[in-house]
N, CA and C atoms as a LAMMPS dump frame, in Angstrom:
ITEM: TIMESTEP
0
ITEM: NUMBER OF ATOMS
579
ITEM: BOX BOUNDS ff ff ff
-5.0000000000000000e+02 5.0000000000000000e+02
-5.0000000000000000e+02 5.0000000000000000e+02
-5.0000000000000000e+02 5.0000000000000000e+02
ITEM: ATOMS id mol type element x y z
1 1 1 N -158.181 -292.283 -116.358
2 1 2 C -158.799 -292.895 -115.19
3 1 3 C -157.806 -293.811 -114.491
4 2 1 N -157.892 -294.037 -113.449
5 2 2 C -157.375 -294.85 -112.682
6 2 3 C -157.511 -296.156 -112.589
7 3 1 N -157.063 -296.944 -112.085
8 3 2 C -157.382 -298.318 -111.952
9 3 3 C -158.642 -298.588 -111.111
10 4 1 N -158.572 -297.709 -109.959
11 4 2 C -159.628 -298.564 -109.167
12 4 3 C -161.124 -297.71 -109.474
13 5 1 N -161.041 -296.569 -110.743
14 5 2 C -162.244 -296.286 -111.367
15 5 3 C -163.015 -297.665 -111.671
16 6 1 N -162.223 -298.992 -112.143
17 6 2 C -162.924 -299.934 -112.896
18 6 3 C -163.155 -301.261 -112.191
19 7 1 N -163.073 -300.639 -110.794
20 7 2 C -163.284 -302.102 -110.427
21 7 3 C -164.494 -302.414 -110.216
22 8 1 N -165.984 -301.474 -110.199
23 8 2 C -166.957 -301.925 -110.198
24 8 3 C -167.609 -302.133 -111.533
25 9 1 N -166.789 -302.074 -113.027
26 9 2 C -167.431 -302.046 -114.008
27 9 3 C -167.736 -303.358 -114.387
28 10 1 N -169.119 -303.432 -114.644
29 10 2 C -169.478 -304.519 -115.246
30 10 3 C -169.775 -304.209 -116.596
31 11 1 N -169.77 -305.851 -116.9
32 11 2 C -170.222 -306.684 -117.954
33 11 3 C -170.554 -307.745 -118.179
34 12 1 N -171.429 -308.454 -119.03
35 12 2 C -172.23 -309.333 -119.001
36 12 3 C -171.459 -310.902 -118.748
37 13 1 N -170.959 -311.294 -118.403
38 13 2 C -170.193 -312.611 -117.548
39 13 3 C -169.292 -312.242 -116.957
40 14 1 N -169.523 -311.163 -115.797
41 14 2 C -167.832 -311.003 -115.457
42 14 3 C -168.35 -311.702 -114.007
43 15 1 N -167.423 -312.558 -113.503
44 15 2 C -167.401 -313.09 -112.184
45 15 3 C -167.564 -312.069 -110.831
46 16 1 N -168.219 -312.556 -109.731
47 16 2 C -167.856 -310.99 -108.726
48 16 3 C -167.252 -311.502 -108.49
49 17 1 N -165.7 -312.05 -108.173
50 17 2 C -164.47 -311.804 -107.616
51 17 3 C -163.151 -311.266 -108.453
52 18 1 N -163.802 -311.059 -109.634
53 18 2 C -162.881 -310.587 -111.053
54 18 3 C -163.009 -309.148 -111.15
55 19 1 N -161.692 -308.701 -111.034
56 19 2 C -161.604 -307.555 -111.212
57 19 3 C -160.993 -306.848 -112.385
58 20 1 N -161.698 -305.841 -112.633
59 20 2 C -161.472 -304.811 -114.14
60 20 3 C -160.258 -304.01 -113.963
61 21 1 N -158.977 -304.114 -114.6
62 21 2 C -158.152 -303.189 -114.557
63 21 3 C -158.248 -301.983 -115.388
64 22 1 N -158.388 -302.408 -116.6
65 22 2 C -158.396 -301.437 -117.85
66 22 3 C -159.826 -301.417 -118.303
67 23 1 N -160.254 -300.448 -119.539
68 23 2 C -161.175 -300.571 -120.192
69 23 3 C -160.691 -299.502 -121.111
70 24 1 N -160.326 -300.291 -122.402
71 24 2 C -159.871 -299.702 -123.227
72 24 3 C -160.782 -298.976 -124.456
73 25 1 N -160.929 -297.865 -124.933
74 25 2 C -161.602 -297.693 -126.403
75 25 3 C -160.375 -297.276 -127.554
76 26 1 N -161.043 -297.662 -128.755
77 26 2 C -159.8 -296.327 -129.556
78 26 3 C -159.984 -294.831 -129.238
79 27 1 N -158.344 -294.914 -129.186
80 27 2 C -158.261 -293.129 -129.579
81 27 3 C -159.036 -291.798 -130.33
82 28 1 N -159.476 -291.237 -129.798
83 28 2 C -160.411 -290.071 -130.149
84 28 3 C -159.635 -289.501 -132.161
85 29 1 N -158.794 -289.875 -132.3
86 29 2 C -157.781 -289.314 -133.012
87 29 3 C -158.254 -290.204 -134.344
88 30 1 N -159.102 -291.097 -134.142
89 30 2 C -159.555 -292.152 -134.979
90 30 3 C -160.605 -291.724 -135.321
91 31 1 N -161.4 -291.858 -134.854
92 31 2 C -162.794 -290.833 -135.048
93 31 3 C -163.013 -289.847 -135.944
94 32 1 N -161.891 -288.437 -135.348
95 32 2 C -161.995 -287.276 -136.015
96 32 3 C -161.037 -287.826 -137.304
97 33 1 N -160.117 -288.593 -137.527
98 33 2 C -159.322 -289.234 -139.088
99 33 3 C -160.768 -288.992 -139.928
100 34 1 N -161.433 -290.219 -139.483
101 34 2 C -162.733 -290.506 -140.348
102 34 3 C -163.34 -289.366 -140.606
103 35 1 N -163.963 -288.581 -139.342
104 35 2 C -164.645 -287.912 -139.619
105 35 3 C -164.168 -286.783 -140.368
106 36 1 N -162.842 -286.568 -140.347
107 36 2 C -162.283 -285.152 -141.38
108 36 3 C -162.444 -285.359 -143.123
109 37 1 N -162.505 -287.026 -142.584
110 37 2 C -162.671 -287.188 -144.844
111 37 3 C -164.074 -287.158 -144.823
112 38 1 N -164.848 -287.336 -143.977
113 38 2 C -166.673 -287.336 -144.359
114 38 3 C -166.767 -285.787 -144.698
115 39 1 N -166.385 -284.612 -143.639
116 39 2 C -166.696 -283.262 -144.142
117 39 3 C -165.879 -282.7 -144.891
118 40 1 N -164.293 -283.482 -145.694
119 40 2 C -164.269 -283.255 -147.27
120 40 3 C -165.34 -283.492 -148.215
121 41 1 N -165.775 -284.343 -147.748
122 41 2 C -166.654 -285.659 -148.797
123 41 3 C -167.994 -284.637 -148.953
124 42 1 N -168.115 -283.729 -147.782
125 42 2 C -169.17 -282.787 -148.203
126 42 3 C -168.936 -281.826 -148.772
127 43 1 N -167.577 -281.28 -148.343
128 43 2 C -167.74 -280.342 -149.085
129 43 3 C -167.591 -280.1 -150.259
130 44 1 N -167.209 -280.958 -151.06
131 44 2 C -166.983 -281.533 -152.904
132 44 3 C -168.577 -280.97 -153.346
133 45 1 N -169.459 -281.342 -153.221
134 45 2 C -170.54 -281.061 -154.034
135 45 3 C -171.101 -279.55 -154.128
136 46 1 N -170.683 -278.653 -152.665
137 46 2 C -170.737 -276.774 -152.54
138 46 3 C -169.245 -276.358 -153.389
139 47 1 N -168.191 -276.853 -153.493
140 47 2 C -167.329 -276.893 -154.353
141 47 3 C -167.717 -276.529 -156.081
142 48 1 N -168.282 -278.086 -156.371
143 48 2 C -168.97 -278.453 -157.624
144 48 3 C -169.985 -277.716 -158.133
145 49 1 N -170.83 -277.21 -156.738
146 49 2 C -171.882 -276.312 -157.26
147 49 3 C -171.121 -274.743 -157.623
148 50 1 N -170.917 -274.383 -156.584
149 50 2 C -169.991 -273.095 -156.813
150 50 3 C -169.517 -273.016 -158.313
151 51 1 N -168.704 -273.821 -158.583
152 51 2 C -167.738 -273.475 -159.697
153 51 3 C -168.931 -273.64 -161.068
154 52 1 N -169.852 -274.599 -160.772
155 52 2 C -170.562 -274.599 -161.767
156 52 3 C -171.6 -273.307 -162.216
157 53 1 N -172.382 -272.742 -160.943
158 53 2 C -172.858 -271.854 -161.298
159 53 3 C -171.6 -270.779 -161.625
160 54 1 N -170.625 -270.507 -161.455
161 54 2 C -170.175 -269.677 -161.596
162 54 3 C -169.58 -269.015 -162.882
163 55 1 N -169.245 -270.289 -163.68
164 55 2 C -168.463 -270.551 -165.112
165 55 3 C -169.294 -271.182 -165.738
166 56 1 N -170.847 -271.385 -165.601
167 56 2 C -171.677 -272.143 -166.762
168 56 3 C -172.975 -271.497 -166.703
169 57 1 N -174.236 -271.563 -167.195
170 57 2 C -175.443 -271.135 -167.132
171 57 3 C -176.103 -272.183 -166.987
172 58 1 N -175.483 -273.36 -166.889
173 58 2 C -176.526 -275 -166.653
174 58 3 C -177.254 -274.725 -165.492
175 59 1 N -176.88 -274.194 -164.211
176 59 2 C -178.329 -274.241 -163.431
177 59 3 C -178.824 -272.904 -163.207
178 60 1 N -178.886 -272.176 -164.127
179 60 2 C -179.548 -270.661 -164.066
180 60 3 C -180.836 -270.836 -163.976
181 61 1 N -181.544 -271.739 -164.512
182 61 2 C -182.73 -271.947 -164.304
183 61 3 C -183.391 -273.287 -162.912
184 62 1 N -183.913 -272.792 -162.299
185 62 2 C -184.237 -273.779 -160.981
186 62 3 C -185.432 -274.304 -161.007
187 63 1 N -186.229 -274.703 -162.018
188 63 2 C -187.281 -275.139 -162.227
189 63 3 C -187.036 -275.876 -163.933
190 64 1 N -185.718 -276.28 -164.123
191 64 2 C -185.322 -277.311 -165.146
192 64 3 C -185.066 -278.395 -164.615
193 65 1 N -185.257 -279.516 -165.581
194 65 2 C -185.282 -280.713 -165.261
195 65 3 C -183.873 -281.378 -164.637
196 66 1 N -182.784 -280.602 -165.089
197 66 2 C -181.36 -281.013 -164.728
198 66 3 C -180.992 -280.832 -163.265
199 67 1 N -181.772 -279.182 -163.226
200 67 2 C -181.269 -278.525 -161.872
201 67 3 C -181.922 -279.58 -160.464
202 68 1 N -183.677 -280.553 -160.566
203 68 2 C -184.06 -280.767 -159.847
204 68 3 C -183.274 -282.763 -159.484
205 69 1 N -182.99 -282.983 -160.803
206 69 2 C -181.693 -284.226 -160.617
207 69 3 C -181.047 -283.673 -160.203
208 70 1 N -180.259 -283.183 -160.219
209 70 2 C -178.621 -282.597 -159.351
210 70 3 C -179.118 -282.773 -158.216
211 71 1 N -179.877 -281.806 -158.042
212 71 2 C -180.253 -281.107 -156.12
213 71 3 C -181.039 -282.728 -155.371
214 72 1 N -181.369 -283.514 -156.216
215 72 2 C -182.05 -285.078 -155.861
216 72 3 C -180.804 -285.585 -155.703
217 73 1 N -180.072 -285.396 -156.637
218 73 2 C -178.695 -286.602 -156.368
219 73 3 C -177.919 -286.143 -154.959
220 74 1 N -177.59 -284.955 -154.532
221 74 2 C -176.687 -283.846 -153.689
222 74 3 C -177.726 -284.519 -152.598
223 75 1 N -179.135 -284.399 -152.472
224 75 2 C -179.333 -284.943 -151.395
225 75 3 C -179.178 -286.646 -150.885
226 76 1 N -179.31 -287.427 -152.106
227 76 2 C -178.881 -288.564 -152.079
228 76 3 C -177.398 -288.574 -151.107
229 77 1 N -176.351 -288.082 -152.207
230 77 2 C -175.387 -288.261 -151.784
231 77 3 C -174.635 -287.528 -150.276
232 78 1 N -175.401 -286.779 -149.449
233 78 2 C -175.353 -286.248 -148.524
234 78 3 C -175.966 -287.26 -147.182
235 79 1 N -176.799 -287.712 -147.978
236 79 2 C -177.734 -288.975 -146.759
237 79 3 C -176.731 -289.873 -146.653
238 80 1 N -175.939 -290.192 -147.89
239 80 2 C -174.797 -291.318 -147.585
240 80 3 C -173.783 -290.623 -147.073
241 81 1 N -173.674 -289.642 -146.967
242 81 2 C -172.508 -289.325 -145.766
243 81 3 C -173.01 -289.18 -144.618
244 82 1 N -173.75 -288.891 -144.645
245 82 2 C -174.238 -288.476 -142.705
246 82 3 C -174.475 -290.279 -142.394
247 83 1 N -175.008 -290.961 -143.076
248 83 2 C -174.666 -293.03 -142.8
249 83 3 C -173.646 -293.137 -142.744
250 84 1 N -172.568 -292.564 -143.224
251 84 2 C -171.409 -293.28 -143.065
252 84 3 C -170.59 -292.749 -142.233
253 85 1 N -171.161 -291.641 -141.912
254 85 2 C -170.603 -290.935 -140.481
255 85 3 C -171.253 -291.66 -139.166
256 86 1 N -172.38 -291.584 -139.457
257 86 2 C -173.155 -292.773 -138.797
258 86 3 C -172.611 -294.235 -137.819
259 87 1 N -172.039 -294.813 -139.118
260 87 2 C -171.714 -296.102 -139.275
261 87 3 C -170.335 -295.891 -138.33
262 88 1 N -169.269 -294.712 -138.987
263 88 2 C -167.856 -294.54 -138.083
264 88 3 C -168.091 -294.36 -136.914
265 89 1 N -169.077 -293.354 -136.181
266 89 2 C -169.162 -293.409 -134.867
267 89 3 C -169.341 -294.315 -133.797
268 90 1 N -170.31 -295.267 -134.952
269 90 2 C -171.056 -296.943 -134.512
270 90 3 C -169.654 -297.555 -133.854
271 91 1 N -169.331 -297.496 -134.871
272 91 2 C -167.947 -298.506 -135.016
273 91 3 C -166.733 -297.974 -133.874
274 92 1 N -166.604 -297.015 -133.592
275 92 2 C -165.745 -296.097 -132.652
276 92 3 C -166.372 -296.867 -130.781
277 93 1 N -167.61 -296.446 -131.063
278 93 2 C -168.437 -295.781 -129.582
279 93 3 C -168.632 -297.173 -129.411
280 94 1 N -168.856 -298.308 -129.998
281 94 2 C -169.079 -299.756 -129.687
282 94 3 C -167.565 -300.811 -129.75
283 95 1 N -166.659 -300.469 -130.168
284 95 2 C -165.676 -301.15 -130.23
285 95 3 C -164.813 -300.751 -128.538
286 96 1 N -164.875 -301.665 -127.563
287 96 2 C -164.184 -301.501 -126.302
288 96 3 C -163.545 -302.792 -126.27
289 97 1 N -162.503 -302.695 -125.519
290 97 2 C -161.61 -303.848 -124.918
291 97 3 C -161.409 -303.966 -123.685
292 98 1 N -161.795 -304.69 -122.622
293 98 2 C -161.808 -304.763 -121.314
294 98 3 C -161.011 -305.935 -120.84
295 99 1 N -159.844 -304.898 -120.094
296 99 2 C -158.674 -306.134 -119.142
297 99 3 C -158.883 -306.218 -117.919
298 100 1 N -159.034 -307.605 -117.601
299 100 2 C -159.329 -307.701 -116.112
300 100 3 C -158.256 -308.224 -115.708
301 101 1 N -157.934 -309.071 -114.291
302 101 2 C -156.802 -309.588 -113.503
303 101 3 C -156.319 -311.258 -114.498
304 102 1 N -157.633 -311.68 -114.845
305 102 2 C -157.319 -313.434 -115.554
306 102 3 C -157.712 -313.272 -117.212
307 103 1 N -158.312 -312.171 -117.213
308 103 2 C -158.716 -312.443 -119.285
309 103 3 C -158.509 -311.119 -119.871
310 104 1 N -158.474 -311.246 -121.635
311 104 2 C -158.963 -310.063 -121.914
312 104 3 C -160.288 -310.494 -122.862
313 105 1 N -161.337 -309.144 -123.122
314 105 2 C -162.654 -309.556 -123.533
315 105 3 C -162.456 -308.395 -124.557
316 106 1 N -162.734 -308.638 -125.991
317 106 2 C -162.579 -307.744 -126.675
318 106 3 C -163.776 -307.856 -127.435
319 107 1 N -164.612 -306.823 -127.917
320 107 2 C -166.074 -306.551 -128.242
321 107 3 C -165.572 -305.756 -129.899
322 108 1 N -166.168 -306.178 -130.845
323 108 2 C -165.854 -305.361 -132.022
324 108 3 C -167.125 -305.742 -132.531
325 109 1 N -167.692 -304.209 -133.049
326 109 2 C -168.683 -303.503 -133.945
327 109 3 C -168.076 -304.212 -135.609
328 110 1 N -168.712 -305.046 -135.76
329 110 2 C -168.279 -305.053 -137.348
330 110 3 C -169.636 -305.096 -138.337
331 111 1 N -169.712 -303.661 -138.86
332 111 2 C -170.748 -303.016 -139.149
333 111 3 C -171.719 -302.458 -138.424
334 112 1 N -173.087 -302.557 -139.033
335 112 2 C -174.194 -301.952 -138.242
336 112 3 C -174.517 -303.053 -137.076
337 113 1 N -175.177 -304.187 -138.469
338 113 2 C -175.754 -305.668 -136.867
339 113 3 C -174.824 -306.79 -136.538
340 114 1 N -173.563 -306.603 -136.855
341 114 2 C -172.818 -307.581 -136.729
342 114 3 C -171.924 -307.337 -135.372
343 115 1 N -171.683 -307.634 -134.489
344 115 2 C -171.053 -307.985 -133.043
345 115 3 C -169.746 -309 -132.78
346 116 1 N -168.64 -309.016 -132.76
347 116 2 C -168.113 -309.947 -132.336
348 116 3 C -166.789 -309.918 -131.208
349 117 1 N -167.703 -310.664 -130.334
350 117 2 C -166.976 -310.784 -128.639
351 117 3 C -165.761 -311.798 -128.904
352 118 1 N -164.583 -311.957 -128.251
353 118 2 C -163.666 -312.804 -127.909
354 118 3 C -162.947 -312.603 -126.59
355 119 1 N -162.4 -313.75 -126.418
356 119 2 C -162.364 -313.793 -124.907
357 119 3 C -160.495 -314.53 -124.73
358 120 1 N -159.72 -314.328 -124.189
359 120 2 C -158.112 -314.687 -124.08
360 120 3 C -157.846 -314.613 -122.665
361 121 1 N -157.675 -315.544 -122.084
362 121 2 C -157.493 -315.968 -120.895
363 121 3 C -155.673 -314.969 -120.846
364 122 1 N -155.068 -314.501 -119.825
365 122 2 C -153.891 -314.223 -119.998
366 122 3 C -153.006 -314.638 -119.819
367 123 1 N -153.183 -316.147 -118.934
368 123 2 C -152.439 -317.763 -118.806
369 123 3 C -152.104 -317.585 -119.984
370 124 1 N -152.408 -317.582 -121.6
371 124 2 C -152.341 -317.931 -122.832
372 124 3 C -151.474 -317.376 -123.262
373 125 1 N -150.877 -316.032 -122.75
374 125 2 C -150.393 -315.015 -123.523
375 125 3 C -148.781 -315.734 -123.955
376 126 1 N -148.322 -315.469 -125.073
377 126 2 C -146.829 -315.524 -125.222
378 126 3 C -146.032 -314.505 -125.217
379 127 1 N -147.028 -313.401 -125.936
380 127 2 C -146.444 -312.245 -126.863
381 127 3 C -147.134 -311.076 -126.908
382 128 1 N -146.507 -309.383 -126.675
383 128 2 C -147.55 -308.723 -126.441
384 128 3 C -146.763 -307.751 -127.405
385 129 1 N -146.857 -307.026 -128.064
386 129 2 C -146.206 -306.278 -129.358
387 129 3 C -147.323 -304.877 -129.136
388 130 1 N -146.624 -303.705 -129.492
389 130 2 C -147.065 -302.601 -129.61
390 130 3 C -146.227 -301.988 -130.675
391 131 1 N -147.284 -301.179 -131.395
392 131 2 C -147.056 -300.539 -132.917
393 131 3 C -147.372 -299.831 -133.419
394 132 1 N -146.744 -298.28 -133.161
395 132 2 C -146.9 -296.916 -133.304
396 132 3 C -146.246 -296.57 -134.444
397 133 1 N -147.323 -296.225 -135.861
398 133 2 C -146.928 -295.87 -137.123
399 133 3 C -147.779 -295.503 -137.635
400 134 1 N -146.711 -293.327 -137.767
401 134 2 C -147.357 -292.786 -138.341
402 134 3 C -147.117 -291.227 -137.636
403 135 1 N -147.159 -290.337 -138.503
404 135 2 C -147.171 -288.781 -137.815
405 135 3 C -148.305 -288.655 -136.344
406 136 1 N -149.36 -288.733 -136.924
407 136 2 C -150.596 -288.87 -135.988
408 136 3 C -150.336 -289.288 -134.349
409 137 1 N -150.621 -291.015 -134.959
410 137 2 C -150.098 -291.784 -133.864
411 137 3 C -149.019 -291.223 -132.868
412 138 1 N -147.941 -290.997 -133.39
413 138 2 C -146.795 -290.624 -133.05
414 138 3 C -146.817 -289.83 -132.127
415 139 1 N -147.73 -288.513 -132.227
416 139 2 C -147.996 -286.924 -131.48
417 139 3 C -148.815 -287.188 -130.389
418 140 1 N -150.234 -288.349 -130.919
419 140 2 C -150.986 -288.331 -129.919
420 140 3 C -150.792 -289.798 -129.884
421 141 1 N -149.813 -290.471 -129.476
422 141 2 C -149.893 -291.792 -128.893
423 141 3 C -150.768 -292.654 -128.779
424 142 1 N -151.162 -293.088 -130.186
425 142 2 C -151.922 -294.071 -129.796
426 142 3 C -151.025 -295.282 -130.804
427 143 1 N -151.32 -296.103 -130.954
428 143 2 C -151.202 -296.969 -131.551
429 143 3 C -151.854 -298.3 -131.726
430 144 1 N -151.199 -299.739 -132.488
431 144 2 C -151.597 -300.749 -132.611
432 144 3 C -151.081 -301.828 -131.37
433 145 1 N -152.035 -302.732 -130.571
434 145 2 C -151.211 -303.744 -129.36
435 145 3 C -151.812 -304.897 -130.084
436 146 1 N -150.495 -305.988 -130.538
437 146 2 C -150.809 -307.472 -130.706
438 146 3 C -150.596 -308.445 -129.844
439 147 1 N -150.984 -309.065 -129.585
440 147 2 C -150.882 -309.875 -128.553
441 147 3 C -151.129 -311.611 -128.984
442 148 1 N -149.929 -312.342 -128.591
443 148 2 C -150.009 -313.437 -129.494
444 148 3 C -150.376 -314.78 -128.221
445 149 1 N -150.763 -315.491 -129.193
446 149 2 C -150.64 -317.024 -128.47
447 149 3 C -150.256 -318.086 -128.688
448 150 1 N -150.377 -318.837 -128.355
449 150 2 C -150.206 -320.321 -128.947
450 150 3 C -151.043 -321.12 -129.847
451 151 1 N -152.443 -320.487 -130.097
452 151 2 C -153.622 -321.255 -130.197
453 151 3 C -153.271 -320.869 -132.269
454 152 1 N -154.474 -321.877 -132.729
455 152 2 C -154.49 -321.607 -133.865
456 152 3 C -154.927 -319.429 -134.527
457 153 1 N -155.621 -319.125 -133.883
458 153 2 C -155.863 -318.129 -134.537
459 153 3 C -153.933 -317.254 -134.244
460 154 1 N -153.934 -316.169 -135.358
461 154 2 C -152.842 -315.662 -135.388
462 154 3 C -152.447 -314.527 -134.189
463 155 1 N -152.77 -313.781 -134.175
464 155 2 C -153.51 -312.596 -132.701
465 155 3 C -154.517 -312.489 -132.373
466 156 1 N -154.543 -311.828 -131.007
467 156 2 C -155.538 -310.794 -130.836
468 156 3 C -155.034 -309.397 -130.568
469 157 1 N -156.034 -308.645 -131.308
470 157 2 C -155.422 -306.868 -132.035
471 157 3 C -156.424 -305.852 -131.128
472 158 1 N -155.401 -305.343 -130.725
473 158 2 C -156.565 -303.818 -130.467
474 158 3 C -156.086 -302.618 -130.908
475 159 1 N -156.586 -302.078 -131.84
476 159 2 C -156.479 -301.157 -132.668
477 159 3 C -156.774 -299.898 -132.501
478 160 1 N -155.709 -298.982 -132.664
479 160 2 C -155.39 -297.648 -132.179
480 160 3 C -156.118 -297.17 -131.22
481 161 1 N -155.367 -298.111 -129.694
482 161 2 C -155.616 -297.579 -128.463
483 161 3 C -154.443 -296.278 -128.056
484 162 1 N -155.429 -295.366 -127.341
485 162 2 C -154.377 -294.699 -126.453
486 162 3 C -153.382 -295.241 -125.754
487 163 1 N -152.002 -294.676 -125.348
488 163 2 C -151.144 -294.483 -124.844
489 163 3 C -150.892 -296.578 -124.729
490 164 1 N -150.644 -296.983 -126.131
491 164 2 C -150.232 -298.099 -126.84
492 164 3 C -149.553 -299.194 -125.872
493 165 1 N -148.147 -298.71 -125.716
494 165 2 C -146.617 -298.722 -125.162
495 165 3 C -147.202 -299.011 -124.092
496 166 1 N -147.616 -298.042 -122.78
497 166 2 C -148.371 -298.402 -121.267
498 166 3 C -148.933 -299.204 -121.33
499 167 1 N -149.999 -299.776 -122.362
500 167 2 C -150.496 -300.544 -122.211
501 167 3 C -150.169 -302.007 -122.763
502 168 1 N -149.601 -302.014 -123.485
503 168 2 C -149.215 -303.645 -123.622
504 168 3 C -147.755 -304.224 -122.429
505 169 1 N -147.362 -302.699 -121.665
506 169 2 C -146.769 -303.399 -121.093
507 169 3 C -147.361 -303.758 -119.245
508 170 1 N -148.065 -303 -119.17
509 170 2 C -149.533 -303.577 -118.237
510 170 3 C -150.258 -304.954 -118.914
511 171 1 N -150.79 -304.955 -119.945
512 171 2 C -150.843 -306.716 -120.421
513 171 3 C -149.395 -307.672 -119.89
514 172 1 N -148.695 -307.747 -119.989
515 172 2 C -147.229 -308.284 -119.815
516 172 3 C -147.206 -308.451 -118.292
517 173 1 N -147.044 -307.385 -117.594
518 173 2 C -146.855 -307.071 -116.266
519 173 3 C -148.126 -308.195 -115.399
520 174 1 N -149.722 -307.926 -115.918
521 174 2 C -150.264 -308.874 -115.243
522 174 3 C -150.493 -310.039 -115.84
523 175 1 N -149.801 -310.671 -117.014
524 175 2 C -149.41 -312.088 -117.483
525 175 3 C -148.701 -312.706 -116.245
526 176 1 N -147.439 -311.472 -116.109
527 176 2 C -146.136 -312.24 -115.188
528 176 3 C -147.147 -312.527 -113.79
529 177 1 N -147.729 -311.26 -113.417
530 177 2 C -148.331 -311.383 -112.08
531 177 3 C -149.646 -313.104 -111.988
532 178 1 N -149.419 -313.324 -113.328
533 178 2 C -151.106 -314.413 -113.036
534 178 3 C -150.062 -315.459 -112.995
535 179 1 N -149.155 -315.592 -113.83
536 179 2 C -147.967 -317.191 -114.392
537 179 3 C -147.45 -317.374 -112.861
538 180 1 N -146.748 -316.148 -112.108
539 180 2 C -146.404 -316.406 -111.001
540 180 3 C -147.148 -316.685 -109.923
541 181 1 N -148.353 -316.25 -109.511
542 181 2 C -149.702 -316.517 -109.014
543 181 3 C -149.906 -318 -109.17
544 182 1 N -149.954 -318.347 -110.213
545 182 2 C -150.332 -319.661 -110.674
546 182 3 C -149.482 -320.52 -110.18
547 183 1 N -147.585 -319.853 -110.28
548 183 2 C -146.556 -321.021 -109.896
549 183 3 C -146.655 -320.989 -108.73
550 184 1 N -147.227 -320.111 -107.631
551 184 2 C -146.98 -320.623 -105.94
552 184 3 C -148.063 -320.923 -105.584
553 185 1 N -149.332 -321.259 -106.397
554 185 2 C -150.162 -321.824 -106.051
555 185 3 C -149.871 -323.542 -106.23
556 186 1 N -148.992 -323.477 -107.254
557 186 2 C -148.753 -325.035 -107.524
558 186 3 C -147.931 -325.937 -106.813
559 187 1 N -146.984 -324.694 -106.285
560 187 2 C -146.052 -325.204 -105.649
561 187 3 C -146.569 -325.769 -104.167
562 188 1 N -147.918 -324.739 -103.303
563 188 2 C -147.825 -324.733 -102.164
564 188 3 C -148.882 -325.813 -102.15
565 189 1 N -149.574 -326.373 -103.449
566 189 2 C -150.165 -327.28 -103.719
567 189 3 C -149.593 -328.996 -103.691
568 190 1 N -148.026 -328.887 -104.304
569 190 2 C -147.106 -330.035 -104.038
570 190 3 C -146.738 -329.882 -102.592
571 191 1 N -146.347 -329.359 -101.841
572 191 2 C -146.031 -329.423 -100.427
573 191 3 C -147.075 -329.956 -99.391
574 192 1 N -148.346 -329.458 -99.791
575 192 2 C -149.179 -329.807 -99.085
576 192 3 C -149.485 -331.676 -99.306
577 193 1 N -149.116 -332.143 -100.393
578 193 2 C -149.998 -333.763 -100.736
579 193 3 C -148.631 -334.268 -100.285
């Protein structure tokens, strides 16, 4: 998408004279990671069954007490994968990062009911680091952007965004554009008194 896709996007405190440059999610490439070990994770138990009926007589009978535990547990343990597939998508489809012209607002899913918003003015910024590691990453560009400050906490992280590199150096680019903004406002502010 483009830039000026986002200039009418809202969100819940955004000023109307503040404008949305970015709106970041993770990489699709994150998602399917997870989701490729959930449909290992299934397929272990058609595995387990297979080999068992195949080399044993333990579930030859389907109206024994063993066979109707197993097939209780297999569904157990199938409900906890489709939750925890659940839970990854949660965590994917709710985790966004939105850069506007003066802040960034970063929204993270941590778990099912847990939410947590933060907010980084880009006056603040010192430091903007990008960190691509890994085959994956590598092919489909995404990576890790840190972004540092001055303040007590250590960063703020956004984690395996697309096309990484572009984007922390668009963070950077409208740091310089706000610091300089800021210096000829100050300046044309001393001239005037």
């Amino acid at each position: 998408m483009s830039m000026t896709d986002f200039k009418n996007f809202y969100f819940p405190g955004k000023p109307v004279n503040e404008d949305v440059v970015m709106v970041l999610r993770r990489h699709k490439m994150a998602l399917a990671n997870k989701l490729f070990i959930f449909v290992l994770g299934g397929l272990a138990p058609i595995v387990v069954y297979t080999l068992v009926v195949t080399y044993t007589v333990l579930l030859d009978d389907d109206t024994s007490l063993i066979f109707i535990i197993i097939v209780l547990l297999a569904g157990i343990y199938y409900l906890y994968i489709i939750l925890f597939m659940y839970h990854a998508w949660v965590d994917y489809y709710l985790d966004i990062w939105i850069i506007t012209e003066e802040r960034i607002i970063a929204t993270e899913q941590k778990g099912l009911f847990n939410r947590e918003v933060s907010e980084l003015r880009l006056s603040r910024i010192q430091d903007v680091s990008c960190v691509v590691k890994g085959f994956f990453p590598t092919i489909f560009k995404y990576g890790s952007i840190h972004v540092q400050t001055a303040s007590e906490s250590d960063r703020f992280n956004f984690g395996e965004v697309p096309n990484a590199v572009e984007v922390s150096r668009k963070i950077l680019a409208l740091h310089e554009k706000l610091v300089n903004k800021n210096m000829g406002s100050t300046k044309q502010h001393t001239r005037t008194e």
